[in-house]
DSSP file (Angstrom, degrees, kcal/mol; ACC not computed):
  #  RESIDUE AA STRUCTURE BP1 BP2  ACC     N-H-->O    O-->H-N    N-H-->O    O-->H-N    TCO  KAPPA ALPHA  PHI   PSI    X-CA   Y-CA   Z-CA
    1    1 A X              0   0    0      0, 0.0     2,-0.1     0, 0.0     3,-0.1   0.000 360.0 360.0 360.0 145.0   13.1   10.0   37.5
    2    2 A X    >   -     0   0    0      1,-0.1     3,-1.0     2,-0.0     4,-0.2  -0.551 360.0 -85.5 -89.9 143.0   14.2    6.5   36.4
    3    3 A X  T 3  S+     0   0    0      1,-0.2    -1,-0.1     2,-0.1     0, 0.0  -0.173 112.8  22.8 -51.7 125.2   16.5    7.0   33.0
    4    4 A X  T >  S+     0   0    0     -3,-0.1     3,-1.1    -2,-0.0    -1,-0.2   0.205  86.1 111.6 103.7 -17.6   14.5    7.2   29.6
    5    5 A X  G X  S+     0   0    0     -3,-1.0     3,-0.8     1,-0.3    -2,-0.1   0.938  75.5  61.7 -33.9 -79.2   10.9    8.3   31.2
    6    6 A X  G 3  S+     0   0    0      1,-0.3    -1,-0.3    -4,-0.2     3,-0.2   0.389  89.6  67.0 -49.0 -27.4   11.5   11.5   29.6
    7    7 A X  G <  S+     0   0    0     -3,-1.1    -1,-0.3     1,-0.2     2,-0.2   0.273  90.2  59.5 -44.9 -20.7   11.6   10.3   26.2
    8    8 A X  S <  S-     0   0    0     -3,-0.8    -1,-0.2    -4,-0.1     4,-0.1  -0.636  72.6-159.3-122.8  48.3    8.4    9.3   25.8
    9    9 A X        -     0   0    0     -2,-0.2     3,-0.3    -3,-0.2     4,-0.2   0.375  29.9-115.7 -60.3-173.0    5.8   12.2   26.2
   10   10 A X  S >> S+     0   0    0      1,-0.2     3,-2.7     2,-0.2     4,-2.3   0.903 114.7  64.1 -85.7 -30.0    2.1   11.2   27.0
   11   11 A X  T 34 S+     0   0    0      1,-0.3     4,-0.3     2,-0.2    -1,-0.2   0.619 102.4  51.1 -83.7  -6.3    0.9   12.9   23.6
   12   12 A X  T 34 S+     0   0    0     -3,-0.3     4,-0.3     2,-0.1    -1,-0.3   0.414 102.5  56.4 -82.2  -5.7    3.1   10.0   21.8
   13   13 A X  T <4 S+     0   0    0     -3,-2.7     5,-0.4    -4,-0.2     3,-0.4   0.682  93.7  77.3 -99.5 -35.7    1.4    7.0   23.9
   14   14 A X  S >< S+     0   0    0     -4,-2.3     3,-1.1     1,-0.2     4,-0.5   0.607  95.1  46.3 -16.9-101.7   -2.2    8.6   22.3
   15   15 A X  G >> S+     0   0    0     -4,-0.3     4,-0.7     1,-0.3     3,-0.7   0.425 111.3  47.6   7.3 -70.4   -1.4    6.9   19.1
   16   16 A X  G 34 S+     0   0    0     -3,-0.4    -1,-0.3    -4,-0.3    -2,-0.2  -0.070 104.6  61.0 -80.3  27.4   -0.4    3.5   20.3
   17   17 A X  G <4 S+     0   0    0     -3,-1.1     4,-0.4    -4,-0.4    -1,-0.3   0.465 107.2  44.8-111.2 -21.8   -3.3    3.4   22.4
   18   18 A X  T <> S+     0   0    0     -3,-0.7     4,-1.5    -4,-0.5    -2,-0.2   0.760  97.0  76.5 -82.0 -24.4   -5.3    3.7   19.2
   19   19 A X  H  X S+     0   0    0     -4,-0.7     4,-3.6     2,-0.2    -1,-0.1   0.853  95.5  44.6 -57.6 -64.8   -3.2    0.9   17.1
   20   20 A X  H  > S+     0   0    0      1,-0.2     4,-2.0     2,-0.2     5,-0.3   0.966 112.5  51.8 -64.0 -60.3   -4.7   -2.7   18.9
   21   21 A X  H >> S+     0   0    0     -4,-0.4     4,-1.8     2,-0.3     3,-0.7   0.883 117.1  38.1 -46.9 -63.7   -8.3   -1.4   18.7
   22   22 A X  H 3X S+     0   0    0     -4,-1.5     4,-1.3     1,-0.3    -1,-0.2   0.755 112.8  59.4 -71.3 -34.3   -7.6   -0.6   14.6
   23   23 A X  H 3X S+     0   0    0     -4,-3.6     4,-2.1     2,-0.1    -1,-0.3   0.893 112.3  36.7 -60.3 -44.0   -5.5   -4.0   14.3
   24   24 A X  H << S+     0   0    0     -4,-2.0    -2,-0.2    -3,-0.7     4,-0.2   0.738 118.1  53.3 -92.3 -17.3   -8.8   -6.3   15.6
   25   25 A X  H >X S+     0   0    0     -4,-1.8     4,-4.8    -5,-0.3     3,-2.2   0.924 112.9  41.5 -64.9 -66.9  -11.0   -3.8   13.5
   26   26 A X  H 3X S+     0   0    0     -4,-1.3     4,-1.5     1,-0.2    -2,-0.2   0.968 117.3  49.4 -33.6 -53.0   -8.7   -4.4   10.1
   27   27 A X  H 3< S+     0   0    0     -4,-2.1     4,-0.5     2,-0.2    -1,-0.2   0.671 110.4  46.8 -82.3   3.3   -8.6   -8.3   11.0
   28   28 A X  H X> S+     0   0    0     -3,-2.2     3,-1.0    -4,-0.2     4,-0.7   0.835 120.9  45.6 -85.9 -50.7  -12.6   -8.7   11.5
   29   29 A X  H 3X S+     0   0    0     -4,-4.8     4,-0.5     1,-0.3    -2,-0.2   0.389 106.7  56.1 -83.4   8.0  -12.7   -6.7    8.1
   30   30 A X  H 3X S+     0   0    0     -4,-1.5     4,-2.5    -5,-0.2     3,-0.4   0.851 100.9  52.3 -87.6 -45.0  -10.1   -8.7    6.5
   31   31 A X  H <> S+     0   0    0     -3,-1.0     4,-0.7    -4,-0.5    -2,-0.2   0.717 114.8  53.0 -90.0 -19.5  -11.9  -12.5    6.9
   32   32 A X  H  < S+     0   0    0     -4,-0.7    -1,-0.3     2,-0.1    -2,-0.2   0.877 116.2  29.9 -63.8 -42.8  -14.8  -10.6    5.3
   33   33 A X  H >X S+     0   0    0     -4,-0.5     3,-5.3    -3,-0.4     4,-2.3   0.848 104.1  75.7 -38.9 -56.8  -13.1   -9.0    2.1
   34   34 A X  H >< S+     0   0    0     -4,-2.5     3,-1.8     1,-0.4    -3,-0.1   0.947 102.4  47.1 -56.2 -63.5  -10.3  -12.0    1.6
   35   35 A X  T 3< S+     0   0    0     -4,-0.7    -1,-0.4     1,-0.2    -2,-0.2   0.631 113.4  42.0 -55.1  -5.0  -13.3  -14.2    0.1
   36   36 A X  T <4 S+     0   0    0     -3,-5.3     2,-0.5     1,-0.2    -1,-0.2   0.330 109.5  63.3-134.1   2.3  -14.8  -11.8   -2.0
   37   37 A X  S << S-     0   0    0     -4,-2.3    -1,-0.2    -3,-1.8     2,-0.0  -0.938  77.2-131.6-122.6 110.3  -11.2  -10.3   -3.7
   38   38 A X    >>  -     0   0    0     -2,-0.5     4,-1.8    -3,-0.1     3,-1.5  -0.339  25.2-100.2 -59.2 158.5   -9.3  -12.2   -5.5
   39   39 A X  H 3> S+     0   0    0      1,-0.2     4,-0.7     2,-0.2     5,-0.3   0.703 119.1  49.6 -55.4 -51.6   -5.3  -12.4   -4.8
   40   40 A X  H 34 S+     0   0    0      2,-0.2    -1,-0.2     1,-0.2    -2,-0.0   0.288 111.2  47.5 -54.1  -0.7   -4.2  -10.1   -7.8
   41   41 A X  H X> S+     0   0    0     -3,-1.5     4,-1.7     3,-0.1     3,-0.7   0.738 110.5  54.8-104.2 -61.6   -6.8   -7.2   -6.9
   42   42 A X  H 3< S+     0   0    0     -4,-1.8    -2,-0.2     1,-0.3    -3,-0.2   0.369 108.6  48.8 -82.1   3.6   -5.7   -7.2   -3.1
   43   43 A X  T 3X S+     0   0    0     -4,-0.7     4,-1.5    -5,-0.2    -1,-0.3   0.479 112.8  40.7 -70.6 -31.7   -2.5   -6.8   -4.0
   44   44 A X  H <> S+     0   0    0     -3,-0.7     4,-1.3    -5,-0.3    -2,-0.2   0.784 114.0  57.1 -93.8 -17.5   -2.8   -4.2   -6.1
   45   45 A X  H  X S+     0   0    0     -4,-1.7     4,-1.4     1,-0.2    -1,-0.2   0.767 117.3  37.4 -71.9 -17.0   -5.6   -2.7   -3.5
   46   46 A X  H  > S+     0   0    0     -5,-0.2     4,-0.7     2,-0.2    -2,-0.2   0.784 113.9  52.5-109.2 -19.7   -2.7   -2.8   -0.8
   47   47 A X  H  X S+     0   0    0     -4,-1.5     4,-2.7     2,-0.2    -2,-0.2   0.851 115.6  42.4 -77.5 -49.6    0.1   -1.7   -3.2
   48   48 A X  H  X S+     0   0    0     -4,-1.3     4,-2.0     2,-0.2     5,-0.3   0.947 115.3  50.2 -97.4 -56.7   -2.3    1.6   -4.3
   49   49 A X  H  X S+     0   0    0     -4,-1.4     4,-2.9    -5,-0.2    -1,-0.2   0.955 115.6  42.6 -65.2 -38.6   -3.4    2.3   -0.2
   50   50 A X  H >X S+     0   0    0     -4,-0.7     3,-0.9     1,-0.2     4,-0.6   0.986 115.7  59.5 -73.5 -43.9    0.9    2.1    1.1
   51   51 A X  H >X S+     0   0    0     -4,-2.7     4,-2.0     1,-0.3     3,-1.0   0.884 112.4  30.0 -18.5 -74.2    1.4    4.3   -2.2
   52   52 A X  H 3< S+     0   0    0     -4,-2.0     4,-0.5     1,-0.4    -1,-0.3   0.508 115.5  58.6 -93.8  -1.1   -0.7    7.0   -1.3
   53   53 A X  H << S+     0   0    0     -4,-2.9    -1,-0.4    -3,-0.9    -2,-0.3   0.572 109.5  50.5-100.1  17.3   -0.1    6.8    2.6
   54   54 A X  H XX S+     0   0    0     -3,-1.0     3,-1.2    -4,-0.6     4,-1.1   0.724 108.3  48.1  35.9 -76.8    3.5    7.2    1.7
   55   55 A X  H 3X S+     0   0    0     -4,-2.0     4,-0.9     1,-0.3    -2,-0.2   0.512 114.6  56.3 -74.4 -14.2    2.7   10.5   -0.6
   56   56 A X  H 34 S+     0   0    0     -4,-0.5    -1,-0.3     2,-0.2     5,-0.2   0.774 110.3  35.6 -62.4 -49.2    0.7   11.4    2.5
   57   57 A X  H <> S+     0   0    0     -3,-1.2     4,-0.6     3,-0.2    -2,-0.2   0.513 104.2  68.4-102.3 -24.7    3.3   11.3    5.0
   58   58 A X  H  < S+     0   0    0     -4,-1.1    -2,-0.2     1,-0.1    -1,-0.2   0.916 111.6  36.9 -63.3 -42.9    6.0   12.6    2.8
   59   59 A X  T  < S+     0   0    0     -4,-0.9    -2,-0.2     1,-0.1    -1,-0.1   0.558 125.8  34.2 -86.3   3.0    3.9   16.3    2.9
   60   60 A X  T  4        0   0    0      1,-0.1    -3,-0.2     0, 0.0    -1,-0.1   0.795 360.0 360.0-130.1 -24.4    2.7   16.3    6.4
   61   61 A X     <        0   0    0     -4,-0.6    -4,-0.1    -5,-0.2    -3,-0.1   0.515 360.0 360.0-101.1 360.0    5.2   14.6    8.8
C-alpha cells in the first residue's frame, strides 16, 4: 500500500464529499440575501452563527 493511504479512512472522505454541494447551495443563497441585509446585520448574522458553531464544537468534538 503506497505510503499515507492509511491515514485517511473512507468515513472521513463522507464529509468532504458533502462540502462542494453545501458551498454552491450557500453561494445561490448568498446573491439572494446580500440585497436584502444590509452590511452591519450580516456581520453581526455571521459573527452570532461562528459563535455558536464554536460553542457547538467545543461540547461535541
Amino acid at each position: 500500500m503506497p505510503e499515507g493511504v492509511a491515514l485517511v479512512a473512507l468515513d472521513q472522505l463522507w464529509p468532504a464529499v458533502l462540502l462542494p454541494p453545501a458551498l454552491a447551495l450557500g453561494a445561490v443563497l448568498s446573491r439572494f440575501v446580500h440585497h436584502r441585509l444590509d452590511g452591519p446585520l450580516m456581520r453581526l448574522l455571521v459573527q452570532l452563527f461562528a459563535i455558536a458553531s464554536g460553542v457547538v464544537l467545543l461540547f461535541t468534538g
